[in-house]
KOLVEXFI-225338 format. One record per residue: x, z negated, y of N, C-alpha, C, O in turn. Coordinates in nm, 4 decimals, decimal comma. Layout:
BEGIN
npx npz npy capx capz capy cpx cpz cpy opx opz opy
X Z Y X Z Y X Z Y X Z Y .
...
# end
This chain:
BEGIN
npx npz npy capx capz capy cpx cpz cpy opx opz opy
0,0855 0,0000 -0,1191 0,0000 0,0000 0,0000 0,0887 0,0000 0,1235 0,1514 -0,1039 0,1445 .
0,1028 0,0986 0,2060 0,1593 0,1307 0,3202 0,0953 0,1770 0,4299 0,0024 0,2558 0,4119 .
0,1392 0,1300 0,5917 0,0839 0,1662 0,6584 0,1813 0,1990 0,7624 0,2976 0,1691 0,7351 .
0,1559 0,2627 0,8934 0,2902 0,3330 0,9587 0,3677 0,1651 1,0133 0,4772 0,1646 1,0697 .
0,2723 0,0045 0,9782 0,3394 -0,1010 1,0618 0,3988 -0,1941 0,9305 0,4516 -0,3053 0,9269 .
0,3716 -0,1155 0,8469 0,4201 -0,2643 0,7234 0,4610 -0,1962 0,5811 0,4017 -0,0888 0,5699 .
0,5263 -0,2190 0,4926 0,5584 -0,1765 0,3185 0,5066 -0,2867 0,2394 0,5195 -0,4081 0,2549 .
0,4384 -0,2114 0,1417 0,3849 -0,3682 0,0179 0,4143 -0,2679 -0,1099 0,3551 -0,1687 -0,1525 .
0,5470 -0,3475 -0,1566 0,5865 -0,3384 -0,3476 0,4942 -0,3948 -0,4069 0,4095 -0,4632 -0,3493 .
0,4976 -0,3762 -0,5163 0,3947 -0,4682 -0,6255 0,4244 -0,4599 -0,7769 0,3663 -0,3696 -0,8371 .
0,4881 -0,5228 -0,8314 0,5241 -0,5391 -0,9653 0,4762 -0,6493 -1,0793 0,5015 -0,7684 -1,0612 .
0,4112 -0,6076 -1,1889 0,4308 -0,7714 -1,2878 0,5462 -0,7640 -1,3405 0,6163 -0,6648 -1,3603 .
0,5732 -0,9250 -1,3738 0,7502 -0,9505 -1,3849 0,6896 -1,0387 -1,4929 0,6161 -1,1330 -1,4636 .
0,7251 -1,0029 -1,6347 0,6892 -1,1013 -1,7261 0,7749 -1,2684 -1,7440 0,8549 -1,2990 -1,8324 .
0,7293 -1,3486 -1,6379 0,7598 -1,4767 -1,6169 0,7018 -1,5338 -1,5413 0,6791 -1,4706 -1,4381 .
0,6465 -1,6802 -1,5482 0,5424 -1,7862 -1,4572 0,5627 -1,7392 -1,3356 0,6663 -1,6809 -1,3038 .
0,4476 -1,7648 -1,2432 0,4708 -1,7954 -1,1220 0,5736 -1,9171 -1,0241 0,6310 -1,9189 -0,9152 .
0,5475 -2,0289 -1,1654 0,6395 -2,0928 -1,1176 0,7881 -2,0794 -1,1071 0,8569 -2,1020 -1,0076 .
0,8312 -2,0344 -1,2385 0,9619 -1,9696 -1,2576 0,9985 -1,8672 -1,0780 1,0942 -1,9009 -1,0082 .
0,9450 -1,8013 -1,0545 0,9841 -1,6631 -0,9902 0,9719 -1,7812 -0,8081 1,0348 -1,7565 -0,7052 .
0,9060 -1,8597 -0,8222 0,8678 -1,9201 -0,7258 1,0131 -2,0100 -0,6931 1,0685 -2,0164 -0,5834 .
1,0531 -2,0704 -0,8080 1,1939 -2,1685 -0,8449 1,2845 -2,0666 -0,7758 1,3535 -2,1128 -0,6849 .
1,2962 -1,9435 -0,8010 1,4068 -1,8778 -0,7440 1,3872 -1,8264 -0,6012 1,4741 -1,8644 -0,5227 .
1,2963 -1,7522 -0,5539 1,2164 -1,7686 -0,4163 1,2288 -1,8445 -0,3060 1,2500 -1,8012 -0,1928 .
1,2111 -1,9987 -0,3488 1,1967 -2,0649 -0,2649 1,3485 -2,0933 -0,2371 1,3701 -2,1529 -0,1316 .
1,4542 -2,0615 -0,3118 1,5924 -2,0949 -0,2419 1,6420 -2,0076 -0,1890 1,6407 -1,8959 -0,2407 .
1,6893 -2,0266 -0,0935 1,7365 -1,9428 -0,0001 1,8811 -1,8604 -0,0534 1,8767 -1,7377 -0,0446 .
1,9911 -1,9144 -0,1007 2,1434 -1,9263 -0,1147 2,0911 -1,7908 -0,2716 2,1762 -1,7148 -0,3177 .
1,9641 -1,7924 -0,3166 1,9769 -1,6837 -0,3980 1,9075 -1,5522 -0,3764 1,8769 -1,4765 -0,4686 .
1,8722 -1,5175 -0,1819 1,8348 -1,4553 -0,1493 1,9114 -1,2938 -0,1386 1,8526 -1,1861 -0,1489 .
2,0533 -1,3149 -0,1159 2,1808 -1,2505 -0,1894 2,1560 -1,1862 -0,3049 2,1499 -1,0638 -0,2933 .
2,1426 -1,2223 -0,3937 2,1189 -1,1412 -0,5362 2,0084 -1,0737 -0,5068 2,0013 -0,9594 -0,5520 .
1,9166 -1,1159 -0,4403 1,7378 -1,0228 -0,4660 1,7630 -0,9057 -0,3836 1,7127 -0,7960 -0,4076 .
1,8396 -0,9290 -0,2882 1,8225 -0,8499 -0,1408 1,8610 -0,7097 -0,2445 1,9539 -0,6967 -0,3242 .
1,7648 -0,6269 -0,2126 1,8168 -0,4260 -0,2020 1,7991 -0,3816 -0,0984 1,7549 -0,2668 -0,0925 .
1,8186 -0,4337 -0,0125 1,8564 -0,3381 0,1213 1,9954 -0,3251 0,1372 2,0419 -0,2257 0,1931 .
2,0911 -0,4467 0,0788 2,2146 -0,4462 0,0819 2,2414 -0,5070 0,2419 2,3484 -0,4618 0,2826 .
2,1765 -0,5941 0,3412 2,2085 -0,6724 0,4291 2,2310 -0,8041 0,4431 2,2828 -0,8577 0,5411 .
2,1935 -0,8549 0,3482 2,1872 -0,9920 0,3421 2,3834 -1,0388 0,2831 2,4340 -0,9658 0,1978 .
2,4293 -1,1048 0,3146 2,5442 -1,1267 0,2838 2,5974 -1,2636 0,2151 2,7059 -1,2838 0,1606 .
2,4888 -1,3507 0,2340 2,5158 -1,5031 0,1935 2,4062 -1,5635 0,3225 2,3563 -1,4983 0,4142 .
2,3892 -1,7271 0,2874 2,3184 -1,8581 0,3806 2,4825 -1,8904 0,4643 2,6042 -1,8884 0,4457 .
2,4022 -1,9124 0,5406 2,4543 -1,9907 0,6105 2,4148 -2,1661 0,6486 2,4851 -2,2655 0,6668 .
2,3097 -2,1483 0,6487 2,2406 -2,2973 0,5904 2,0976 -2,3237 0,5872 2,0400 -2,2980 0,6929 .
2,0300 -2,3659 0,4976 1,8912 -2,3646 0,4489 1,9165 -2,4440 0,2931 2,0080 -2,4436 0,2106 .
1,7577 -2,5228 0,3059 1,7694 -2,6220 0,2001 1,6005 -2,5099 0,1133 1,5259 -2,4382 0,1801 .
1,5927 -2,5253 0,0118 1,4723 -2,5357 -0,0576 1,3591 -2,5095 0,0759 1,3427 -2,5664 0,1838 .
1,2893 -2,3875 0,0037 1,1452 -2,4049 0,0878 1,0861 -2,5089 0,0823 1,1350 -2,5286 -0,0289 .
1,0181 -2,6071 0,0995 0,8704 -2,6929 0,0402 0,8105 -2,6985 0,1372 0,7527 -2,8072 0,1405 .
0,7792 -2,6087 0,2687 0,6711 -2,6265 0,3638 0,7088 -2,5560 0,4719 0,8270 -2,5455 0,5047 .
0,6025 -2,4974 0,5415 0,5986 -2,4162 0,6417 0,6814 -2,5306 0,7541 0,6920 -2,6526 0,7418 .
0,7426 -2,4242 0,8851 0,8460 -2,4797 0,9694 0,9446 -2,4966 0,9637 1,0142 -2,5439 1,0535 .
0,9872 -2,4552 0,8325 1,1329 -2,4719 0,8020 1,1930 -2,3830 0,8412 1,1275 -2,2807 0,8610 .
1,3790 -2,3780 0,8779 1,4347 -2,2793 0,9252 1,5046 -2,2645 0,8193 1,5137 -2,3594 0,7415 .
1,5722 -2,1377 0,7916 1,6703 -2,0976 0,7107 1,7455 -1,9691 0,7993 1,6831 -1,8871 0,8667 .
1,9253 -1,9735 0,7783 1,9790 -1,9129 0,8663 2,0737 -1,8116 0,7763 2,1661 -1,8627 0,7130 .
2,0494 -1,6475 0,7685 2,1410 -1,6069 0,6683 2,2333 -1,5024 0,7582 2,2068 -1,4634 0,8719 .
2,3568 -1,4649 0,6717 2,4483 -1,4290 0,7308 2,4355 -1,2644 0,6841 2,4083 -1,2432 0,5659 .
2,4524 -1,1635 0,7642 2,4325 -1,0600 0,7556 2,4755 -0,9522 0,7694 2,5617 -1,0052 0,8395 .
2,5111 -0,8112 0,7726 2,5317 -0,6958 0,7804 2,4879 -0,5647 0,7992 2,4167 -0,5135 0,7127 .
2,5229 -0,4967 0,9090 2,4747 -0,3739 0,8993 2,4917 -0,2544 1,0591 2,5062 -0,2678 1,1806 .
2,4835 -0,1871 0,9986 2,5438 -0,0749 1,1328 2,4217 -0,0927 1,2406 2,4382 -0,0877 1,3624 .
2,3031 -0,1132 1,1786 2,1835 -0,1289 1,2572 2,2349 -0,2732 1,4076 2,1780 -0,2772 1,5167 .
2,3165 -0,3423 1,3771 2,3258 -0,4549 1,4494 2,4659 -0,4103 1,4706 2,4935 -0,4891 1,5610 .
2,5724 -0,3425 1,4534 2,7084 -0,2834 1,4717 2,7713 -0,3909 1,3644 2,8898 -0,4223 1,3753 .
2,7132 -0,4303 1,2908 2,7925 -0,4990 1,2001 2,7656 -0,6403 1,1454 2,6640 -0,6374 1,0760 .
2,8261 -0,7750 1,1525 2,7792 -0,8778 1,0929 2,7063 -0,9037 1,2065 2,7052 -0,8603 1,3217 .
2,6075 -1,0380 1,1034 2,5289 -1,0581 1,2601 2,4261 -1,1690 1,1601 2,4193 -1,1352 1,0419 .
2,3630 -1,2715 1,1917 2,3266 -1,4032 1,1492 2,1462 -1,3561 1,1708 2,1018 -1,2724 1,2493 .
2,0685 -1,4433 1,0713 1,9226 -1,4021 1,1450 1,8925 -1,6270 1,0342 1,9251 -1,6956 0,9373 .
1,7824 -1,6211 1,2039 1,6920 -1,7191 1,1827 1,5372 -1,6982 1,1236 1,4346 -1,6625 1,1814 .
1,5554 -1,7246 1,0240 1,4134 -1,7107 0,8857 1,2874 -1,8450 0,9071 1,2701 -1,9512 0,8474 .
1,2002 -1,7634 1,0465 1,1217 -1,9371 1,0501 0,9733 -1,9276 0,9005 0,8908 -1,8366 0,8924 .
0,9814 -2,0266 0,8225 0,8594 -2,0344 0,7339 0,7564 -2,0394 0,7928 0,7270 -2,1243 0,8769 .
0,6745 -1,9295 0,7475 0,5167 -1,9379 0,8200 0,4320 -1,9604 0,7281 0,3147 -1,9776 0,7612 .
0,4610 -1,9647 0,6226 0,3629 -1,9392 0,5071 0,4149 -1,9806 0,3340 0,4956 -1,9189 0,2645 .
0,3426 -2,0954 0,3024 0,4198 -2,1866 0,2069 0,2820 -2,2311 0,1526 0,2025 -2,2969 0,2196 .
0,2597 -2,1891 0,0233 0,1911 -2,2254 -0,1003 0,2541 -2,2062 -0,2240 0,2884 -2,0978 -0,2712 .
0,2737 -2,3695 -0,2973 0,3617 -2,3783 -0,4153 0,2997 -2,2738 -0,4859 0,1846 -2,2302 -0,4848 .
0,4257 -2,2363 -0,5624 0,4239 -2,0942 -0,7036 0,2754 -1,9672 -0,6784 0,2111 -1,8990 -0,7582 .
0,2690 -1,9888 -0,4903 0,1881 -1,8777 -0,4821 0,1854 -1,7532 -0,3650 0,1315 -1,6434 -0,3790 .
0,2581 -1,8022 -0,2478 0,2666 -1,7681 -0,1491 0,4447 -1,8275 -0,0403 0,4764 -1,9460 -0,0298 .
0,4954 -1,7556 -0,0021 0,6288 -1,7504 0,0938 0,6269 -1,6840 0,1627 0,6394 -1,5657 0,1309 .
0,6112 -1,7191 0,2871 0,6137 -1,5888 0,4130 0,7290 -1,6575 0,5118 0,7653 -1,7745 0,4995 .
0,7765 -1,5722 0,6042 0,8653 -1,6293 0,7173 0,9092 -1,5188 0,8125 0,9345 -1,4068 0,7680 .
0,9182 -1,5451 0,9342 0,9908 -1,4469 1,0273 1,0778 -1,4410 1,0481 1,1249 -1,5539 1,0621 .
1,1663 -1,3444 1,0671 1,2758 -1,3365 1,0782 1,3209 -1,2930 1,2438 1,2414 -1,2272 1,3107 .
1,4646 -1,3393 1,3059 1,4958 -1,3002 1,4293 1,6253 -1,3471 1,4324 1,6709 -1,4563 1,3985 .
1,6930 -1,2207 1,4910 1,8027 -1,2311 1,6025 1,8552 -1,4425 1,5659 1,7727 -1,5228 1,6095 .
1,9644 -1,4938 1,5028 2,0175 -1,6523 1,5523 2,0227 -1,7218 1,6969 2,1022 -1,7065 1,7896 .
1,8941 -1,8149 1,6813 1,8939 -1,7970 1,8371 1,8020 -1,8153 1,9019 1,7890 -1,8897 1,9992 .
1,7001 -1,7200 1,8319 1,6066 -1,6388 1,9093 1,4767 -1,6500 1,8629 1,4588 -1,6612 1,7417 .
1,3947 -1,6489 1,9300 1,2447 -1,6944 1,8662 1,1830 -1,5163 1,7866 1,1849 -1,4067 1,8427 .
1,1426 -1,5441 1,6673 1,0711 -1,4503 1,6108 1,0318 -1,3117 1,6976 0,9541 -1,3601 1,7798 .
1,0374 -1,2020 1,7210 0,9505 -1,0743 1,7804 0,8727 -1,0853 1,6932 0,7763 -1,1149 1,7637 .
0,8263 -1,0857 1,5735 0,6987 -1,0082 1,4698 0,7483 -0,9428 1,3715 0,6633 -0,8733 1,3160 .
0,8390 -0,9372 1,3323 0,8256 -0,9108 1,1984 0,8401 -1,0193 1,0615 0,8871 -1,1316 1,0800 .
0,8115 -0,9907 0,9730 0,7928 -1,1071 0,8595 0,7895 -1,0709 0,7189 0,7391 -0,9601 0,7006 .
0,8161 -1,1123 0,6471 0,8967 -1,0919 0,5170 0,7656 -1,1918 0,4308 0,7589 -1,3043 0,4804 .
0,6590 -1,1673 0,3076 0,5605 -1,2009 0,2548 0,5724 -1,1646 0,1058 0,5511 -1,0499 0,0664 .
0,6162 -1,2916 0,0030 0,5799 -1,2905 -0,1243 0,4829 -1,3357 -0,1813 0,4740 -1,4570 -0,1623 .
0,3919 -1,2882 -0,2534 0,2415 -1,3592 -0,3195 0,2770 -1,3311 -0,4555 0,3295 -1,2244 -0,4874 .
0,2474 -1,4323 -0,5456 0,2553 -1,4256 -0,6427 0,1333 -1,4733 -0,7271 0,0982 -1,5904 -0,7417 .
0,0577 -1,3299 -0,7955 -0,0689 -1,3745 -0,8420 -0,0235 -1,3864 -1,0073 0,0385 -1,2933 -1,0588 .
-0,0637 -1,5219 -1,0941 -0,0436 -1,5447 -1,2080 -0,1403 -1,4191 -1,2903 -0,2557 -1,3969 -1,2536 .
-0,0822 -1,3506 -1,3928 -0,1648 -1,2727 -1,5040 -0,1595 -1,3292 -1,6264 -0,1812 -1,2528 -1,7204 .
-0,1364 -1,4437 -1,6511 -0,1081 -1,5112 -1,7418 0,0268 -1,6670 -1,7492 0,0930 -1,7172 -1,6583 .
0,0212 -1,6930 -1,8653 0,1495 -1,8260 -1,8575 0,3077 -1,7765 -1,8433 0,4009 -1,8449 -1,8009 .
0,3121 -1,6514 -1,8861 0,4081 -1,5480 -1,8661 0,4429 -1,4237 -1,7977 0,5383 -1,3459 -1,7992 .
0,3470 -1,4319 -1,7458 0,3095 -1,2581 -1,6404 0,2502 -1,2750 -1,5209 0,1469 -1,3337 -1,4886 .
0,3467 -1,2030 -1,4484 0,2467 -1,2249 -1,2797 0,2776 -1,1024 -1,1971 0,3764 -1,0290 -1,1985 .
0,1773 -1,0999 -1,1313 0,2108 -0,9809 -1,0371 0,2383 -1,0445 -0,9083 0,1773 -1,1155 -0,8284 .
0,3666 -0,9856 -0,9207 0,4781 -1,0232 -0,7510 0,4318 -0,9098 -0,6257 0,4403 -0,7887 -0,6462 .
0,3868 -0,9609 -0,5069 0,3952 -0,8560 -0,4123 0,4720 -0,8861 -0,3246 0,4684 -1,0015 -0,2820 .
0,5648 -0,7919 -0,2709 0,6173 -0,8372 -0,1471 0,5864 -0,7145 -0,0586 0,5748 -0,5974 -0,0949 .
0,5757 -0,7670 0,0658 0,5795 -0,6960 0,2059 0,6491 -0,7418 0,3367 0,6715 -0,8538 0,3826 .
0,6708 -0,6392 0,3728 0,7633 -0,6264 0,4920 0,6640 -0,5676 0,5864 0,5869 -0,4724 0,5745 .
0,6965 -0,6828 0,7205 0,5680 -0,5621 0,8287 0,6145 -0,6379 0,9603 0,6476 -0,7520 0,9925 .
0,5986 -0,5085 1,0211 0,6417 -0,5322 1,1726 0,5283 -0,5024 1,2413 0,5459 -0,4428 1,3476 .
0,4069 -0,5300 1,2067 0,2908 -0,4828 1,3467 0,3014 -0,5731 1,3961 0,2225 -0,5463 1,4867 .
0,3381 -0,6806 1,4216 0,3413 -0,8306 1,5558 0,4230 -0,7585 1,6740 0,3798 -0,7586 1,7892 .
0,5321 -0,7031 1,6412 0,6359 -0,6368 1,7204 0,5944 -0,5703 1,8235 0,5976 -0,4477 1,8138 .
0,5487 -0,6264 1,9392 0,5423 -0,5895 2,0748 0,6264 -0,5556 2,1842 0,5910 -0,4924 2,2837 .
0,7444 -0,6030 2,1597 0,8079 -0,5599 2,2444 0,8814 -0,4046 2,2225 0,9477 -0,3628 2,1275 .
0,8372 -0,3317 2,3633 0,8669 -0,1912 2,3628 1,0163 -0,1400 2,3383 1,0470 -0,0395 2,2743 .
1,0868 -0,2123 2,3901 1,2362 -0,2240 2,3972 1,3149 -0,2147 2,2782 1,4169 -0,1498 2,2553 .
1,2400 -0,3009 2,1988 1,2772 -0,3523 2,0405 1,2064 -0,2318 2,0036 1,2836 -0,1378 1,9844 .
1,1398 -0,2169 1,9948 1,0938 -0,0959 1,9001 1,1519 0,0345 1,9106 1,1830 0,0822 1,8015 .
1,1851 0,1347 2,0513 1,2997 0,1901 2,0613 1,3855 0,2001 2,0158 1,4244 0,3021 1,9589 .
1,4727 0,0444 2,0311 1,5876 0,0175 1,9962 1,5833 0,0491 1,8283 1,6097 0,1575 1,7762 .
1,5398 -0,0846 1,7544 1,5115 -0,0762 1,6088 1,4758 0,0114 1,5427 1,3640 0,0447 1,5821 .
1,5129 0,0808 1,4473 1,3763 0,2407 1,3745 1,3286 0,1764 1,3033 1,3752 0,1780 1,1894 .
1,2192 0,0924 1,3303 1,1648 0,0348 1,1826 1,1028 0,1392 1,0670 1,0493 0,2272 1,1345 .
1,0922 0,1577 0,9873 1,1168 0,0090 0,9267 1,2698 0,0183 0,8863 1,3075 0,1323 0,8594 .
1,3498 -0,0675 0,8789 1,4850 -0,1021 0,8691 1,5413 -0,0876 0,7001 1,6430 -0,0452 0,6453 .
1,4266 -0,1417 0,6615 1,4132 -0,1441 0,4836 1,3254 -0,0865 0,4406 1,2152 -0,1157 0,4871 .
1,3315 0,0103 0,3437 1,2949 0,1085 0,3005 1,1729 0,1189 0,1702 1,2355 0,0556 0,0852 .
1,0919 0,1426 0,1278 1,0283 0,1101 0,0347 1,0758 0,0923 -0,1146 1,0330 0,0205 -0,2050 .
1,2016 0,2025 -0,1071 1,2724 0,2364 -0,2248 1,3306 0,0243 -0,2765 1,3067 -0,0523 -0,3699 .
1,4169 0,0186 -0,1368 1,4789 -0,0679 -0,1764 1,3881 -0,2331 -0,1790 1,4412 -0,3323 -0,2289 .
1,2906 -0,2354 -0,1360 1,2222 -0,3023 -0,1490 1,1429 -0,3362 -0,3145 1,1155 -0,4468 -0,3611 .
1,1182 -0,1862 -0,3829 1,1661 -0,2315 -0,4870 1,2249 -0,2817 -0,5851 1,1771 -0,3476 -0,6775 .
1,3868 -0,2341 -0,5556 1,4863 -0,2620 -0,5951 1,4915 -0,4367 -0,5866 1,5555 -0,4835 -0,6808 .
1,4519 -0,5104 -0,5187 1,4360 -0,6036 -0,4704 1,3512 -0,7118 -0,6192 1,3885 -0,8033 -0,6927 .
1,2310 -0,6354 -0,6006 1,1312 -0,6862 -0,7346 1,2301 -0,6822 -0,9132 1,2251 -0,7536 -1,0133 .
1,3246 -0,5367 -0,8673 1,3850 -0,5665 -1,0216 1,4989 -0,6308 -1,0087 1,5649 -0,6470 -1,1113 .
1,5422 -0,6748 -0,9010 1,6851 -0,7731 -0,8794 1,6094 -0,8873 -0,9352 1,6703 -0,9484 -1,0230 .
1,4838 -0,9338 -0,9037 1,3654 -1,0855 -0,9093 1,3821 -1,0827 -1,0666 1,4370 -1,1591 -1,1460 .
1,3199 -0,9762 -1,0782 1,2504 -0,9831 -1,2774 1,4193 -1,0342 -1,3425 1,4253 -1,1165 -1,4338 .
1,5204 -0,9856 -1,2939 1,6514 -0,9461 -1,3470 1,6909 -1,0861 -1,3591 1,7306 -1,1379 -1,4635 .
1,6724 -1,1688 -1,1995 1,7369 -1,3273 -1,2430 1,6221 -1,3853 -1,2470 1,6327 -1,4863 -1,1774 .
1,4822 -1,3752 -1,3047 1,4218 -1,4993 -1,3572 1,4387 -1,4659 -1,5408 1,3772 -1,5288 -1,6269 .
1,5271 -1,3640 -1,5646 1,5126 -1,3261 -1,7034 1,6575 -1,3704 -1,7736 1,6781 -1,3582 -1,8944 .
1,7571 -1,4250 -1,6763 1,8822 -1,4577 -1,6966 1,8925 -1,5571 -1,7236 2,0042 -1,6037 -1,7463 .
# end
């Protein structure tokens, strides 16, 4: 499901919600999932367990001329069902875009993972110019779901 402001993957990953949720909610293993290939390591962030939390990761990419840090605020926190958070500039309060995992159980072993990426909050004209969103690609956003299935199966 795509629209010209947002990307939504959707995969079942034969393992609990809770399982996929255990790896999710830590930040320091956001590195392995990432297929966009920007994410580089934390810089510091504890365990999700509730909206407001910050998490700060360290980053890469020609899009920013190179390394460059982003602040991950939690907007959206329901155990083994839901993780959302915005992301921005270290520093800097959120523009609108936001990063959304739901995880609907299909069983004690099977669930369907969605993630989406969406920038329709993104108002500012400047930023949008500047940025080509979307930044991450649908392809690799998949890639993303089989990095997930890959370490809850390890």
């Amino acid at each position: 499901m795509n629209d010209d402001r947002k990307i939504t993957v959707t995969r079942t990953i034969d393992a609990s919600a809770s399982d996929l949720f255990e790896v999710l909610s830590l930040p320091e293993r956001h590195v392995e999932l990432d297929g966009s290939g920007f994410v580089r390591g934390i810089d510091h962030g504890d365990r999700i367990t509730e909206t407001g939390q910050k998490f700060t990761m360290n980053m890469s990419g020609d899009h920013m001329g190179g390394d460059y840090q982003t602040d991950n605020h939690v907007t959206g926190y329901d155990k083994d069902h839901l993780l959302a958070w915005e992301t921005a500039p270290a520093g800097t309060e959120p523009p609108g875009w936001q990063w959304v995992w739901e995880l609907i159980p299909q069983g004690p072993d099977s669930t369907e993972v969605r993630h989406t990426y969406d920038w329709s909050k993104v108002t500012d004209q400047e930023l949008l110019k500047k940025v080509s969103f979307p930044l991450v690609e649908e392809s690799q956003l998949e890639e993303t779901l089989n990095r997930l299935a890959a370490a809850v199966s390890a």
